[in-house]
C-alpha positions as CSV (number, residue, x, y, z in Angstrom):
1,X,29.5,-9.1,17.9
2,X,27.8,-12.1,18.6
3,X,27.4,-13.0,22.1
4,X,27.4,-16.4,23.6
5,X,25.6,-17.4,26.3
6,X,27.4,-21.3,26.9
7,X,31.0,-20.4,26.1
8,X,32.6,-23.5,24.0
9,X,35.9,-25.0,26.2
10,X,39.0,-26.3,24.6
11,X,41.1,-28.6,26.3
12,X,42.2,-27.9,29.3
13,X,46.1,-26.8,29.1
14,X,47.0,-28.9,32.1
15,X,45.2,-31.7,29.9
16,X,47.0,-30.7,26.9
17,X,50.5,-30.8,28.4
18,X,50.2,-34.4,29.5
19,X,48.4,-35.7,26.1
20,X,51.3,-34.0,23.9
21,X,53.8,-36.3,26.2
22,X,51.4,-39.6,26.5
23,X,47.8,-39.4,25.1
24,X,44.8,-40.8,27.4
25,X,45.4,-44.4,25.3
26,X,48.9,-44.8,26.5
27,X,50.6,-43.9,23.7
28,X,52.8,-40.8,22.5
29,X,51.7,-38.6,20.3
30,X,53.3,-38.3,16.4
31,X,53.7,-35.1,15.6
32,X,53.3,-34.0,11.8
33,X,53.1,-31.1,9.5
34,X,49.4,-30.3,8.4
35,X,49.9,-30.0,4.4
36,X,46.1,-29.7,4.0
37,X,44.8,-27.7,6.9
38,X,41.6,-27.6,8.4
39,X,41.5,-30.2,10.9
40,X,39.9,-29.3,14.2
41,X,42.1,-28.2,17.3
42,X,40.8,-28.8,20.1
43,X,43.1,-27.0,22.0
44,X,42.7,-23.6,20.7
45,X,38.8,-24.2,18.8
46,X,40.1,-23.1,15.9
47,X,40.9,-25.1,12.3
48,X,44.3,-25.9,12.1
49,X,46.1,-24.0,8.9
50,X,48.5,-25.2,6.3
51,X,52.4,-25.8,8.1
52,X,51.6,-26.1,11.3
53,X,52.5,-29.0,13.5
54,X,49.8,-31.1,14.6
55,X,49.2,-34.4,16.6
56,X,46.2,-37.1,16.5
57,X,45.2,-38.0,19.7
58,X,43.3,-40.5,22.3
59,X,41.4,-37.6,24.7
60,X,39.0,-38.9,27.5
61,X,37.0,-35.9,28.3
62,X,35.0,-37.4,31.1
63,X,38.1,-39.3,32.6
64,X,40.2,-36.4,33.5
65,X,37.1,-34.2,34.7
66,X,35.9,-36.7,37.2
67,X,39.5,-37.1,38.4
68,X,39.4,-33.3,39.5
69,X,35.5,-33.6,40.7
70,X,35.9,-36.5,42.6
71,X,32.9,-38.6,40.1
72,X,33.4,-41.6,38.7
73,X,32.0,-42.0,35.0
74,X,31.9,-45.9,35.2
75,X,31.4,-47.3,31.4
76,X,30.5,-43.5,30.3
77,X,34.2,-42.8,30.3
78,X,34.5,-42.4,26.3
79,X,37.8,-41.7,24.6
80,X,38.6,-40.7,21.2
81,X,40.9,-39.2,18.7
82,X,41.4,-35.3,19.0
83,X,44.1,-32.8,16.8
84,X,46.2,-30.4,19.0
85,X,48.7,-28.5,18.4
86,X,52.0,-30.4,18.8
87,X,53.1,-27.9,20.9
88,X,51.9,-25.4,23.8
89,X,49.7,-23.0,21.7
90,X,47.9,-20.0,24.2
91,X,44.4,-21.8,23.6
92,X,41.6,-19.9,22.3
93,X,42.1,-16.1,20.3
94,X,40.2,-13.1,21.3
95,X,36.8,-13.4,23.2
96,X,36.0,-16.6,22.2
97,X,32.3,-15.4,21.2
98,X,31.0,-18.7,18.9
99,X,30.9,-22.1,18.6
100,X,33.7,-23.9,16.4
101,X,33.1,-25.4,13.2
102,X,29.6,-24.2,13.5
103,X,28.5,-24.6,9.7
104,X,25.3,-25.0,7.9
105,X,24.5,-28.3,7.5
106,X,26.5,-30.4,9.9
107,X,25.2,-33.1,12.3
108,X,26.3,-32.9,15.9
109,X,25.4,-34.4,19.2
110,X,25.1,-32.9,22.1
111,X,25.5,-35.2,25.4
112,X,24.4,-34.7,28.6
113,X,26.5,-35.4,31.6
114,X,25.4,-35.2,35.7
115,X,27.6,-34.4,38.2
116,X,28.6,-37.8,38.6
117,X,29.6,-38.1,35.2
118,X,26.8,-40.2,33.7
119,X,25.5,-39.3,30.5
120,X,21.3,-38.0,31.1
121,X,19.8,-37.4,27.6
122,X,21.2,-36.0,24.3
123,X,20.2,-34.7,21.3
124,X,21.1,-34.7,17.4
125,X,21.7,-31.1,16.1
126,X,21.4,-30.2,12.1
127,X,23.0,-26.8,12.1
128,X,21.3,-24.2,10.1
129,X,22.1,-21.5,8.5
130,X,21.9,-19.8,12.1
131,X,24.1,-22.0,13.5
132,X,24.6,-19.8,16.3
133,X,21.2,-19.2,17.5
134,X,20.7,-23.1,16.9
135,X,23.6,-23.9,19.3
136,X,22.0,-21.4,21.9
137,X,18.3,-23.2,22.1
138,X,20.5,-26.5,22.0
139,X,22.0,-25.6,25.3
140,X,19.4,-23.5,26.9
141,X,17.4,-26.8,26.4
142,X,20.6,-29.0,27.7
143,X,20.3,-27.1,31.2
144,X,17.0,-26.3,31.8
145,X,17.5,-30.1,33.4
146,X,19.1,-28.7,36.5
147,X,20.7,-32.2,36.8
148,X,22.9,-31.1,33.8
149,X,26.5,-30.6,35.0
150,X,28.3,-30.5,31.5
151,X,27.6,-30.8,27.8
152,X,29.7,-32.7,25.7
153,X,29.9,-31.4,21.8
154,X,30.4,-33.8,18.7
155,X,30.8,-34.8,15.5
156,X,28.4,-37.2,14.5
157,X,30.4,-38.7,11.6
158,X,32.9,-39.5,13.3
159,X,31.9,-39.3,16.8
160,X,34.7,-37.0,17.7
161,X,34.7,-34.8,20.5
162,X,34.9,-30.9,19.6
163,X,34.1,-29.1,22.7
164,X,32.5,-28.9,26.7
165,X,30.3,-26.4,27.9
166,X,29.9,-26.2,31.5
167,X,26.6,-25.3,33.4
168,X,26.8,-21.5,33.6
């Protein structure tokens, strides 16, 4: 087993109950059947599988974190498009040991964020073949700034936001 040091969070369930009603853009989510699978949930940081229900929508990571932690992101407050499952879905499997849609040869970006929810340095990531391992330095690097409240993970092609990992 593979252990992870920075454990990968999905979307918040609280979070994920109010985007399935009204996403952070305003608008309500449309619901579809996946007839290709593999698009990345957010909710449970798994790819999604053929036949099951699915929704596209606005998330605005920083925005709903600095509500709870009393910050205010100012112009950092980012939103984008995210898949979840159209309905309430347990989150994460089992121990939740690795990093989703870890594979060799994908670009992503790894933001910094303070505690006042203002972005502090990032960093491009090419994932090897150890993905894993690459993820760990990544991180290790992240918050060995001990201004470093939060990580923020994504896709660099198309910016989307895959996953947070909190100072530990």
């Amino acid at each position: 087993m593979t252990t992870t040091t920075f454990p990968p969070l999905p979307i918040p369930s609280v979070a994920l109950k109010e985007l399935r009603g009204r996403d952070d853009a305003g608008r309500p989510p449309r619901p579809y059947t996946d007839d290709e699978g593999g698009a990345p949930l957010r909710c449970c940081l798994r790819s999604s599988t053929v036949g099951e229900r699915i929704a596209l929508v606005s998330y605005a990571p920083l925005r709903r974190w600095a509500a709870q932690a009393g910050a205010d992101p100012g112009a950092y407050d980012e939103q984008g498009p995210v898949f979840v499952h159209a309905e309430e879905c347990g989150g994460p499997a089992g121990d939740n040991s690795g990093y989703p849609w870890a594979r060799p040869g994908a670009l992503r970006v790894l933001r910094r964020y303070d505690d006042r929810g203002h972005i502090t340095g990032g960093r491009m990531l090419l994932l090897p073949d150890d993905a894993h391992a690459a993820f760990e330095h990544a991180l290790a690097e992240a918050f060995h700034d001990p201004g470093t409240a939060q990580v923020h993970v994504r896709a660099v092609e198309f910016g989307c936001y895959h996953f947070r990992v909190d100072r530990p």
